[in-house]
ChimeraX commands (.cxc) that place a marker at each C-alpha (Angstrom):
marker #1 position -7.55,58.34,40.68 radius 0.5
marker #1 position -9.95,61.14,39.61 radius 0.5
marker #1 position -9.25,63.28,42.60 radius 0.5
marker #1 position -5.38,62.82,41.71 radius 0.5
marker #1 position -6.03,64.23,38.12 radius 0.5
marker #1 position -8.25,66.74,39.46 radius 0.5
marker #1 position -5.28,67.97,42.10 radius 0.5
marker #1 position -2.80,67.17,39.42 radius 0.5
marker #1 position -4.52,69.21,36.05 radius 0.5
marker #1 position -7.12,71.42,38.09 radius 0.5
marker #1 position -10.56,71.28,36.84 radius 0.5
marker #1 position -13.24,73.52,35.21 radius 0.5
marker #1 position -14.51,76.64,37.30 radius 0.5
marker #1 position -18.05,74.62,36.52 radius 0.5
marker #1 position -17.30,71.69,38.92 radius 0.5
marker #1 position -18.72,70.96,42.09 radius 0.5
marker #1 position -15.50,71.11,44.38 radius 0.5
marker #1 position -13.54,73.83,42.55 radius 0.5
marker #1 position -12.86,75.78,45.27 radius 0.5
marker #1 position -11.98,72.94,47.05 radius 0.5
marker #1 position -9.34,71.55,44.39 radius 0.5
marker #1 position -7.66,75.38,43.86 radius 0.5
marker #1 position -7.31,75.40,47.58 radius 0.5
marker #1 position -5.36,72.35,47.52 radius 0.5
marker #1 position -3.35,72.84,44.57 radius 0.5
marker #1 position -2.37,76.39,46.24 radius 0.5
marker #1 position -1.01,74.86,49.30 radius 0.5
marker #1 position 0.76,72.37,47.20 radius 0.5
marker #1 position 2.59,75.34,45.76 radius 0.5
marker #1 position 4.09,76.20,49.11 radius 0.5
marker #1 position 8.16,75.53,49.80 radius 0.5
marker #1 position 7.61,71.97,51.45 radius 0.5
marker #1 position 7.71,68.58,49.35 radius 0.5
marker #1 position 4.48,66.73,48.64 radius 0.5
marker #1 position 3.48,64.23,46.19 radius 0.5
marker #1 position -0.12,62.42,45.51 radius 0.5
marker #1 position -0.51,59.13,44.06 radius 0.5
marker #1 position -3.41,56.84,43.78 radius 0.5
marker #1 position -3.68,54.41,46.47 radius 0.5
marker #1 position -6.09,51.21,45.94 radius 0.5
marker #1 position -8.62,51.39,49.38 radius 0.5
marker #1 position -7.56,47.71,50.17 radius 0.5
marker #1 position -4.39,49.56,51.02 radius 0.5
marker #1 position -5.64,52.08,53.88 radius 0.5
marker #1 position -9.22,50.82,54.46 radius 0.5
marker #1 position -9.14,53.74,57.40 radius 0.5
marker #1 position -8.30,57.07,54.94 radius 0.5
marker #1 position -11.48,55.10,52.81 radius 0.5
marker #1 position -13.89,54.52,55.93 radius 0.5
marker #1 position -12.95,58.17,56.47 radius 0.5
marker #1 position -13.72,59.55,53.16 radius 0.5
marker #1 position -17.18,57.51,53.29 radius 0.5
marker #1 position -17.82,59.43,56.44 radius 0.5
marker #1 position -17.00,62.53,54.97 radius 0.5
marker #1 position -19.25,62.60,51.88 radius 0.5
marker #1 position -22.27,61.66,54.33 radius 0.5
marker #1 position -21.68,64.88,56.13 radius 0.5
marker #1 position -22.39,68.22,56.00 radius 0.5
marker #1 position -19.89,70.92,53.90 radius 0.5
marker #1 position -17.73,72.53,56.86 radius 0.5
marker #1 position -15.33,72.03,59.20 radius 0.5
marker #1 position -15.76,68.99,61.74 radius 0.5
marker #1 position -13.61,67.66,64.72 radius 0.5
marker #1 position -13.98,64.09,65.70 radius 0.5
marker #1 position -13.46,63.60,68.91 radius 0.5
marker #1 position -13.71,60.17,69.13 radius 0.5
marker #1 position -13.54,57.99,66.01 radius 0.5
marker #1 position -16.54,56.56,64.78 radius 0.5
marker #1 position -17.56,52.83,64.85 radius 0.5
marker #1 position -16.71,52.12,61.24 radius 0.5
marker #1 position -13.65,53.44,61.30 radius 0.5
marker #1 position -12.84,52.12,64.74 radius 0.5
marker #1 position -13.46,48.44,63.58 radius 0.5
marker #1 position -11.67,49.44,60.33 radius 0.5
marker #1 position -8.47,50.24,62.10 radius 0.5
marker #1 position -9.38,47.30,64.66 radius 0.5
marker #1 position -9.44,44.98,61.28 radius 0.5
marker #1 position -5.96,46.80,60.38 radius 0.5
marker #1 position -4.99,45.81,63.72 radius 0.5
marker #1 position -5.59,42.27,64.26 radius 0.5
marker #1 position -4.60,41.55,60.30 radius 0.5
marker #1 position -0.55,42.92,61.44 radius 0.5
marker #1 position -0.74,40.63,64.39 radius 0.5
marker #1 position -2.02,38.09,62.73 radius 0.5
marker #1 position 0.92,38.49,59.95 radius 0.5
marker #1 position 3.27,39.04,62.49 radius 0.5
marker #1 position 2.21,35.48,64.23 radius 0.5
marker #1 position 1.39,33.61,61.75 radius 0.5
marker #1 position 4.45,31.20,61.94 radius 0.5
marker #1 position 3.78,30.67,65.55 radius 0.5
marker #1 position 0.01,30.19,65.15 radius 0.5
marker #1 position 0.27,27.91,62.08 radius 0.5
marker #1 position 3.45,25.79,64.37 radius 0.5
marker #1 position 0.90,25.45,67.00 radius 0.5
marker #1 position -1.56,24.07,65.22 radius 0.5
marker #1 position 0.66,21.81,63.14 radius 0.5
marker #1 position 2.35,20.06,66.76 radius 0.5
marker #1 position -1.30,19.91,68.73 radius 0.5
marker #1 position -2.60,18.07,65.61 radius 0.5
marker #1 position 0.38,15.82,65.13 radius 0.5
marker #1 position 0.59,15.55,69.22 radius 0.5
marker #1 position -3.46,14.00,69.05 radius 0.5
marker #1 position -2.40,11.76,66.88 radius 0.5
marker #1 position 0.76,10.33,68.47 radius 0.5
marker #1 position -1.68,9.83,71.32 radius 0.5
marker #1 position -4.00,7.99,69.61 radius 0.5
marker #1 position -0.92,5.35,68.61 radius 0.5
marker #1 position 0.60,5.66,71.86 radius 0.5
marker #1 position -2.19,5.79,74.47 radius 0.5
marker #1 position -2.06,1.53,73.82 radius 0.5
marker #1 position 2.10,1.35,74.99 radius 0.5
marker #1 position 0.23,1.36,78.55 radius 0.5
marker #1 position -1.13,-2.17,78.36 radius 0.5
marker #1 position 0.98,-3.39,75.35 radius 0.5
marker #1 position 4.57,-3.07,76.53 radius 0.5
marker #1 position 4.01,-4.96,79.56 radius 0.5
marker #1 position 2.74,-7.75,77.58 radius 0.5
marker #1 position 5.76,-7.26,74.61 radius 0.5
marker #1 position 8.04,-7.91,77.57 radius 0.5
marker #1 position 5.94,-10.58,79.42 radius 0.5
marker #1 position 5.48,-12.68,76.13 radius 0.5
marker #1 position 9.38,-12.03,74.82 radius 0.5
marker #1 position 10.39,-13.18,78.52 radius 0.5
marker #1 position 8.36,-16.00,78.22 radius 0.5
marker #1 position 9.91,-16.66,74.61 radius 0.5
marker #1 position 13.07,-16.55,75.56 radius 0.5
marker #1 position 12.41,-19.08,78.62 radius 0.5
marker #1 position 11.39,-21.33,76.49 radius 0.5
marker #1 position 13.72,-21.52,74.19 radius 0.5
marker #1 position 16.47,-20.79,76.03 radius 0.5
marker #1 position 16.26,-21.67,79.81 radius 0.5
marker #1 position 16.78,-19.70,82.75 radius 0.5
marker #1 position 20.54,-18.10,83.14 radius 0.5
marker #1 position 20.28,-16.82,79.20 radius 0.5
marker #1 position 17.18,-15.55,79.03 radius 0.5
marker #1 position 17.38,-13.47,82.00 radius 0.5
marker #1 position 20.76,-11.99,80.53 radius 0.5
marker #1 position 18.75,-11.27,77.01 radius 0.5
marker #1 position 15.74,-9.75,79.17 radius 0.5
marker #1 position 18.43,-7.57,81.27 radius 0.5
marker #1 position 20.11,-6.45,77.46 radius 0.5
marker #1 position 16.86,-5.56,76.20 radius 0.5
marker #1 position 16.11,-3.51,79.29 radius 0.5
marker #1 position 19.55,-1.73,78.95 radius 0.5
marker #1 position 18.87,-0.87,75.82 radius 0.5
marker #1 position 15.06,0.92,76.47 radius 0.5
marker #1 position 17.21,2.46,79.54 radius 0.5
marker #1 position 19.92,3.39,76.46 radius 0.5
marker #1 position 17.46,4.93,74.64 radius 0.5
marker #1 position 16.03,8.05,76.77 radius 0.5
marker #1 position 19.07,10.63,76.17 radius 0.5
marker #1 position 18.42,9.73,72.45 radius 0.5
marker #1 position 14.68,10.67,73.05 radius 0.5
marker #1 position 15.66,13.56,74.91 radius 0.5
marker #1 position 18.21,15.01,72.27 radius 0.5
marker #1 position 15.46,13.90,69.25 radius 0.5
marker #1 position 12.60,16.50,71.44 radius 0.5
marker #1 position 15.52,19.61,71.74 radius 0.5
marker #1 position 16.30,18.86,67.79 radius 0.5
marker #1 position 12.35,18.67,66.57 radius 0.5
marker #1 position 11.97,22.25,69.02 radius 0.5
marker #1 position 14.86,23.82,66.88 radius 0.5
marker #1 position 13.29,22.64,63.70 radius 0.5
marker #1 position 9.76,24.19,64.77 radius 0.5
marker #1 position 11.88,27.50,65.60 radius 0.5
marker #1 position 13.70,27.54,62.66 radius 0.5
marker #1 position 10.15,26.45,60.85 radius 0.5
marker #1 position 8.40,29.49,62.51 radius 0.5
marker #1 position 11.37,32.57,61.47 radius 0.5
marker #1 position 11.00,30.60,57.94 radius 0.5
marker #1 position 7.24,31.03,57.85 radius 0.5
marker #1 position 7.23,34.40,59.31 radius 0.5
marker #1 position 9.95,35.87,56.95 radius 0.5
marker #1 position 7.57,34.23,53.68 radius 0.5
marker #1 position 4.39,36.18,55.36 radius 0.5
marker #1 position 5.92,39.71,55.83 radius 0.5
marker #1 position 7.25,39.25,52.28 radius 0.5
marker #1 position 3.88,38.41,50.83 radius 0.5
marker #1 position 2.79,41.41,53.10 radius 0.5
marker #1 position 5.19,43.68,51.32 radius 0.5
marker #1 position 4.48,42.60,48.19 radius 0.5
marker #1 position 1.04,43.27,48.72 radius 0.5
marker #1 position 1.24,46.59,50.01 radius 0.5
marker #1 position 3.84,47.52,46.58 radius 0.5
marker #1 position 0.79,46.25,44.40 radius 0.5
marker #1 position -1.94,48.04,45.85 radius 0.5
marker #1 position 0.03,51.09,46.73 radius 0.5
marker #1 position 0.96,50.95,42.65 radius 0.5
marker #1 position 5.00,51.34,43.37 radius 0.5
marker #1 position 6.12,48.74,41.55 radius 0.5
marker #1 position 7.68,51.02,38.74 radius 0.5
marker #1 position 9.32,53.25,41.72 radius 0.5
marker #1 position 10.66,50.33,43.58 radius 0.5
marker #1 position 11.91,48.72,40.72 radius 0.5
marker #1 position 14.04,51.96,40.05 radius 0.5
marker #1 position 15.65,51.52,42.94 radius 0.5
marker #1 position 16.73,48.08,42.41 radius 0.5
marker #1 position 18.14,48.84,39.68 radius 0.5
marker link #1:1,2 radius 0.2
marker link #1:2,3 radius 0.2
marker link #1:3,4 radius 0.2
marker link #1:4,5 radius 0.2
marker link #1:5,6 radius 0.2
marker link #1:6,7 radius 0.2
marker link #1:7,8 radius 0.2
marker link #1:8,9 radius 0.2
marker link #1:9,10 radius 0.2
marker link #1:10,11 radius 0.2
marker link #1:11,12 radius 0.2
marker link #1:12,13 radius 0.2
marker link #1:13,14 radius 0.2
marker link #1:14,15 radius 0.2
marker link #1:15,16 radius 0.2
marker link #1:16,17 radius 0.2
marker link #1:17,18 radius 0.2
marker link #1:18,19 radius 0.2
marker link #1:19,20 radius 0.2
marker link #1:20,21 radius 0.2
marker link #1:21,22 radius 0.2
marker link #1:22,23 radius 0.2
marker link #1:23,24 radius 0.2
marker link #1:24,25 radius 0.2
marker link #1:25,26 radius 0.2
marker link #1:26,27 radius 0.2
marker link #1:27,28 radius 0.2
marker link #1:28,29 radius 0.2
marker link #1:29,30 radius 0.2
marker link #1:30,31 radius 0.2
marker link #1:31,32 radius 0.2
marker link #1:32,33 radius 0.2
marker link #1:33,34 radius 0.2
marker link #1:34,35 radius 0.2
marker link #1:35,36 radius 0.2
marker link #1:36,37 radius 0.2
marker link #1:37,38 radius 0.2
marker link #1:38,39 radius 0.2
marker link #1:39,40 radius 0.2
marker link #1:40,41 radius 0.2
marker link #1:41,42 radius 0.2
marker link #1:42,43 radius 0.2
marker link #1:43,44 radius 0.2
marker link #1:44,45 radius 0.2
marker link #1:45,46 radius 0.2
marker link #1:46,47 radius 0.2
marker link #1:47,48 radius 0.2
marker link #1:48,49 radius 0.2
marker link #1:49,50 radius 0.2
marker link #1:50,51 radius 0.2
marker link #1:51,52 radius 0.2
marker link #1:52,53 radius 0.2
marker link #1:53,54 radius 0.2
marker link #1:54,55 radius 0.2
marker link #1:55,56 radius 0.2
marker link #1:56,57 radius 0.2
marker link #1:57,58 radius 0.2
marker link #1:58,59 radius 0.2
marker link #1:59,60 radius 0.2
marker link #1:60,61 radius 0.2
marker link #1:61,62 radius 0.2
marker link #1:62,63 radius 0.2
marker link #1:63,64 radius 0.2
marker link #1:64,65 radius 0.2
marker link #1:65,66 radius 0.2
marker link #1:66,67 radius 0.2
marker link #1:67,68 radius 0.2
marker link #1:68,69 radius 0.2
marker link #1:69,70 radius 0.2
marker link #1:70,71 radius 0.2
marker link #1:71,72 radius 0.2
marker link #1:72,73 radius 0.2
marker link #1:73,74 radius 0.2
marker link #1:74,75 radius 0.2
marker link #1:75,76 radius 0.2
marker link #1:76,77 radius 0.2
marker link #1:77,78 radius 0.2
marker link #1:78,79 radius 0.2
marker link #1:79,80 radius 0.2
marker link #1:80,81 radius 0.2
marker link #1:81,82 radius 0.2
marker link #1:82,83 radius 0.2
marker link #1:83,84 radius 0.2
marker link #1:84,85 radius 0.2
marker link #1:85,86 radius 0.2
marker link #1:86,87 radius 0.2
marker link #1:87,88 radius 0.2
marker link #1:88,89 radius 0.2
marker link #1:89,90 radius 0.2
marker link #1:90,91 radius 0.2
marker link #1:91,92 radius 0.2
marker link #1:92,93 radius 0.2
marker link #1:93,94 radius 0.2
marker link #1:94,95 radius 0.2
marker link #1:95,96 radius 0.2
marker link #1:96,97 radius 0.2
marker link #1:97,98 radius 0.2
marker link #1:98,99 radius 0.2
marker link #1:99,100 radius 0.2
marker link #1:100,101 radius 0.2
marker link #1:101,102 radius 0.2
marker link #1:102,103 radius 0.2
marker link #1:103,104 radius 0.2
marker link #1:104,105 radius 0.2
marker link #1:105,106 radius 0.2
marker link #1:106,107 radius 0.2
marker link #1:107,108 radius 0.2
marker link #1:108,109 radius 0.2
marker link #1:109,110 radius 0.2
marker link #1:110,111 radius 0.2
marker link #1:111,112 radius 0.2
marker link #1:112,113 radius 0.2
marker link #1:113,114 radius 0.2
marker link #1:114,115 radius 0.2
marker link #1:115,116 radius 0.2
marker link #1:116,117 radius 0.2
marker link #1:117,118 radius 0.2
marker link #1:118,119 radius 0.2
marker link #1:119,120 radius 0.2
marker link #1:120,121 radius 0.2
marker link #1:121,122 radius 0.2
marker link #1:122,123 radius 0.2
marker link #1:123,124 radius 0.2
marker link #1:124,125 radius 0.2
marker link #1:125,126 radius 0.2
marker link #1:126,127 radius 0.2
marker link #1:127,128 radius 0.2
marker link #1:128,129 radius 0.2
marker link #1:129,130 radius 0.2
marker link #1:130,131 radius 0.2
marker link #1:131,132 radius 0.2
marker link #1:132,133 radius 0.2
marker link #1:133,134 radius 0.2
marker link #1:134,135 radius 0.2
marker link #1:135,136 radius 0.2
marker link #1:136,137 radius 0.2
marker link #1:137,138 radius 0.2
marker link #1:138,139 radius 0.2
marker link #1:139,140 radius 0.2
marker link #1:140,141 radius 0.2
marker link #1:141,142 radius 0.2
marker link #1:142,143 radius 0.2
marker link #1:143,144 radius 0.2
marker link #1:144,145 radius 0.2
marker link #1:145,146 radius 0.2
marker link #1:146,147 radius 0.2
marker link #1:147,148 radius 0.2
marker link #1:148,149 radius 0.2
marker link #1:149,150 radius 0.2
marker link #1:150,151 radius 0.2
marker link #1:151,152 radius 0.2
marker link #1:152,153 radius 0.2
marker link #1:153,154 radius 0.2
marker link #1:154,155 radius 0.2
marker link #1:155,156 radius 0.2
marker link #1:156,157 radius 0.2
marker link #1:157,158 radius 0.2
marker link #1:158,159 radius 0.2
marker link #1:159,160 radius 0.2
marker link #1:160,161 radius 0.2
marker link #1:161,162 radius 0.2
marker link #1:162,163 radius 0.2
marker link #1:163,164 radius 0.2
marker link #1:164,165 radius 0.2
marker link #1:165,166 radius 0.2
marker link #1:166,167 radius 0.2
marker link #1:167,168 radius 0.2
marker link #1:168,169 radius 0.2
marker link #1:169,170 radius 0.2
marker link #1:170,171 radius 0.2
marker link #1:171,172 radius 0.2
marker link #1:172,173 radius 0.2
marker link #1:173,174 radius 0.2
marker link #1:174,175 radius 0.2
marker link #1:175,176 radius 0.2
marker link #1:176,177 radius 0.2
marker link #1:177,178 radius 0.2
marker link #1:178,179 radius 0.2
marker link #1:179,180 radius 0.2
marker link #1:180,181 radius 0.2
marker link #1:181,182 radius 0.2
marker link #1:182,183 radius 0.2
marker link #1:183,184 radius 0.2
marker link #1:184,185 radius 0.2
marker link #1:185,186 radius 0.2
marker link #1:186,187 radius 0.2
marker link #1:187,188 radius 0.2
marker link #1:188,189 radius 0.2
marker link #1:189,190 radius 0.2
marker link #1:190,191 radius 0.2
marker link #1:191,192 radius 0.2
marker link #1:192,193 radius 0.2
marker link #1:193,194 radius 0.2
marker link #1:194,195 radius 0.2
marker link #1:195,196 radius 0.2
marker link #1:196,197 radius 0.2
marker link #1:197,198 radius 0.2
view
């Protein structure tokens, strides 16, 4: 913020970077369009990591021909944060389905030695109670209907995929929007954008 003023107002011959600041505002003067505003650091943690590096050095001019470490892992933080935005419906589906998917195979992992025995014991129910001829044609209806109920399985795993698509665009539409909001707050264009709206 003070080195906006500064460009803005101009300073006192007395300060440190005078010459500095009248060089600036004379090349703001030329014919092209240019505008400063403050910008919080959270917003461009490279220009800051830059700036850092540029107070520690000597007055002059210097080329970097490689970035330095800090900013490297700056823009490497930068970096990973966007993909991480960008994924985040994906990453947080993932988690949500191999979490859910341990569990059903807790429950389920016993179907192995318990449906033989439903079927044994309801066979041997339905002997009982009802002879031979019947309770085979009760055993052969409850077959049918565990054959029956595979397609309804299979169209219940397509739907649940669609949901976890439609679950993903959701989430990742919420994230970018937070993102953008983010980037209005600490960029301080609320005002501007706000304009525009309206």
């Amino acid at each position: 913020m003070v080195a906006v003023n500064l460009v803005q107002h101009g300073s006192n011959v007395s300060h440190p970077l005078w010459s500095m600041v009248e060089t600036i505002r004379r090349l703001k003067n030329y014919t092209w369009n240019i505008s400063f505003s403050h910008i919080y650091r959270e917003a461009n943690m490279v220009a800051n990591g830059l700036a850092n590096l540029a107070q520690r050095m000597d007055r002059g001019l210097h080329i970097l021909y490689t970035p330095s470490p800090a900013v490297s892992l700056l823009s490497l933080r930068d970096v990973l944060w966007h993909l991480l935005d960008q994924y985040m419906g994906q990453i947080i589906n993932l988690i949500n389905v191999d979490v859910e998917r341990i569990g059903d195979f807790c429950w389920y992992i016993h179907g192995i030695w318990l449906l033989p025995v439903q079927v044994i014991l309801a066979w041997v129910i339905l002997y009982i109670n009802l002879v031979y001829s019947p309770s085979v044609a009760a055993f052969a209806v409850t077959i049918l209907f565990m054959v029956c109920n595979t397609p309804l399985a299979n169209m219940h795993k397509s739907l649940r995929s669609k949901i976890t698509e439609a679950k993903d665009s959701r989430i990742k539409v919420t994230s970018e929007t937070k993102k953008n909001i983010r980037i209005l707050k600490l960029n301080s264009c609320e005002s501007t954008f706000l304009q525009k709206l309206l």
